[in-house]
C-alpha positions, 0 to 999 in steps of 0.5 A: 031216274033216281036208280040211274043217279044211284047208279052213278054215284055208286060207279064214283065210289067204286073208282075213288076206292080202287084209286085209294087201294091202288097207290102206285096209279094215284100217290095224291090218294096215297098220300091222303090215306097215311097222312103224309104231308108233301112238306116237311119244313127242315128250314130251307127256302121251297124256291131255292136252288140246290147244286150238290148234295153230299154225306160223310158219316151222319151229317148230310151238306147241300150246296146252294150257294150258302153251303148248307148241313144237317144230321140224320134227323135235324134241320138245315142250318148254313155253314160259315165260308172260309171267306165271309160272304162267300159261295159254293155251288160244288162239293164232294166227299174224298176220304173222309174229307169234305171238299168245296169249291168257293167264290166271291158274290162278284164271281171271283173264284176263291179255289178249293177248301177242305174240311176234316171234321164235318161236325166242326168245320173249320175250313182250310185252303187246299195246298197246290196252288194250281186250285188255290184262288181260282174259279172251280167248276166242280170238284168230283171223284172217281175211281181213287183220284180226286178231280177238280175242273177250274177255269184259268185267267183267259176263261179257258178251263183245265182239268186237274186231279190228285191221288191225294189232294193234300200231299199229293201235287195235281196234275193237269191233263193235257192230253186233249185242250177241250174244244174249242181251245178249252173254252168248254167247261168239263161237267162230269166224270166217271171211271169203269175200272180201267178208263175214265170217261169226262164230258165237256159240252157236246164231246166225250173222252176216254182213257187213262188221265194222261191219255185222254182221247176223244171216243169215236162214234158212240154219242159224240157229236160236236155243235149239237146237243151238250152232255149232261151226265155220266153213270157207270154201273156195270154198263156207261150210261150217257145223257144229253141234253138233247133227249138222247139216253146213250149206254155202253156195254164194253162192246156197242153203244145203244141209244133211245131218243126219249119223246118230247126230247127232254134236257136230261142231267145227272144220273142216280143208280137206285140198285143197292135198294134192295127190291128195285132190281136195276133201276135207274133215274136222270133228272131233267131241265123241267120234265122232273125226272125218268126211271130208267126201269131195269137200267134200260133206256129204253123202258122207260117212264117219266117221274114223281106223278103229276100232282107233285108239279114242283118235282114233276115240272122241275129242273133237277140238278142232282140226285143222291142217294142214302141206303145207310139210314131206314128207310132209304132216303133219295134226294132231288136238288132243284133249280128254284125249287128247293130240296126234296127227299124220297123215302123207300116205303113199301115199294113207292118212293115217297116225296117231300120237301126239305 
């Protein structure tokens, strides 16, 4: 009886020790073994949501509401509003600029401002008055234009975009109202080099800004499922929020209905990491987020593991990636989860929170 106990407890041993030397089936052990805390504690609140995260040179902002910054190494303090007790839930980077969406606590929208020096913010009004004091659903670029989605008077929205958003007027593109009557918000955009591809709700575009016309075929399918995000690399890849990974090789769509039929959102391309050979990851509404292994939508494999349960049962809102500083740092904003990074180390992605 005693050899059957020893024996046991010797195959216990056995298995706790190859889970220990086995980090990528067990990153609870891994996390054990180098002494890495799943917190980090850089002053953000571990139930906050997180909207959109940007860098220009070594300062990083996140946008929760109170618009927040960081250096490389410091911690998150709050950034003044252009308007006192204002908030921002959008921002973007466009040449060199920083780029924020504002609005009152009562939800009136205040339109788009600009920062020049992002150590020293000192915010001014962007000068056309077609963003100025009005509800802004995002501000994005893509391509060499500057893109700006807002919401007119009657609640319908309108898509708007500028070589230059200071000395260039917008243009609106009116070559499509996005249905029904534009009372859809536009949620993303992307260029390929020679289109621009935008989302609104359950339809997609394409085309040139003044010709925007809507894709036939492919992952369109008005009164289902809405989209959730675009990526392109060398191939389009689409999300929807009915578990649906679309990707466009200029020539054929292909698509993966992924099981549980997960509500995916945006996308992150991991490819200039070196050692990560094409991979890709898109968050989710409560399922943490996928790799899409080699770019393929169809290999793919839910992420962080189990035991991370903020991130692995999380809604993730945003992804971004920083490959300027070592090690190379993703970060996740999340809905009422707060902020978590990665860092790329020895071949695992390593997670903690902000």
């Amino acid at each position: 009886m005693k050899s059957l106990k020893h024996l046991f407890l010797v195959s216990i041993l056995m298995l706790l020790m190859a889970a220990c030397t086995d980090k990528s089936l067990s990153p609870i052990f891994f996390t054990l073994e180098t002494e890495r805390s799943l917190t980090e504690d850089r002053g953000l609140e571990d139930e906050m949501t997180i909207h959109e995260i940007v860098k220009v040179g070594t300062r990083y902002f996140a946008a929760g509401n109170t618009l927040y910054t960081r250096t490389e190494t410091g911690n998150w303090t709050p950034v003044s509003p252009p308007v006192s007790g204002a908030l921002c839930n959008t921002i973007e980077i466009f040449g060199g600029d920083l780029y924020a969406g504002f609005f009152t606590k009562g939800g009136t929208g205040l339109g788009v401002y600009y920062a020049d020096d992002p150590d020293n913010i000192s915010w001014q009004q962007v000068p056309d008055v077609n963003v100025q004091d009005i509800q802004i659903n995002f501000v994005k670029q893509a391509g060499t234009l500057f893109f700006v989605s807002r919401a007119g008077g009657s609640s319908d929205f309108s898509f708007w975009y500028s070589s230059d958003p200071l000395t260039v007027p917008f243009t609106e593109s009116t070559s499509v109202d996005f249905p029904p009557t534009g009372s859809i918000p536009i949620t993303d955009v992307a260029y390929d080099g020679a289109d621009f591809w935008v989302t609104a709700g359950p339809w997609l575009y394409r085309g040139a800004v003044g010709t925007l016309a809507e894709v036939a075929g492919g992952p369109t399918n008005p009164g289902v499922k809405p989209f959730g995000g675009l990526l392109y690399t060398t191939v389009l890849y689409v999300s929807t929020k009915g578990g649906e990974l679309w990707s466009y090789n200029g020539v054929t769509w292909s698509s993966e209905s992924v099981t549980d039929s997960p509500s995916f959102t945006k996308f992150v391309d991991l490819d200039p990491v070196v050692g990560i050979n094409g991979d890709i990851f898109v968050g989710t509404e409560g399922s943490g987020y996928f790799r899409l292994i080699g770019g393929d939508q169809t290999n793919y494999e839910r992420r962080p593991d189990y035991n991370i349960s903020a991130l692995y049962n999380g809604a993730i809102n945003c992804l971004f990636l920083d490959t300027s500083v070592t090690p190379e740092a993703l970060f996740a904003g999340t809905m009422n989860a707060g902020l978590w990074r990665a860092d790329y180390i020895s071949g695992e992605w390593l997670w903690v929170q902000e």
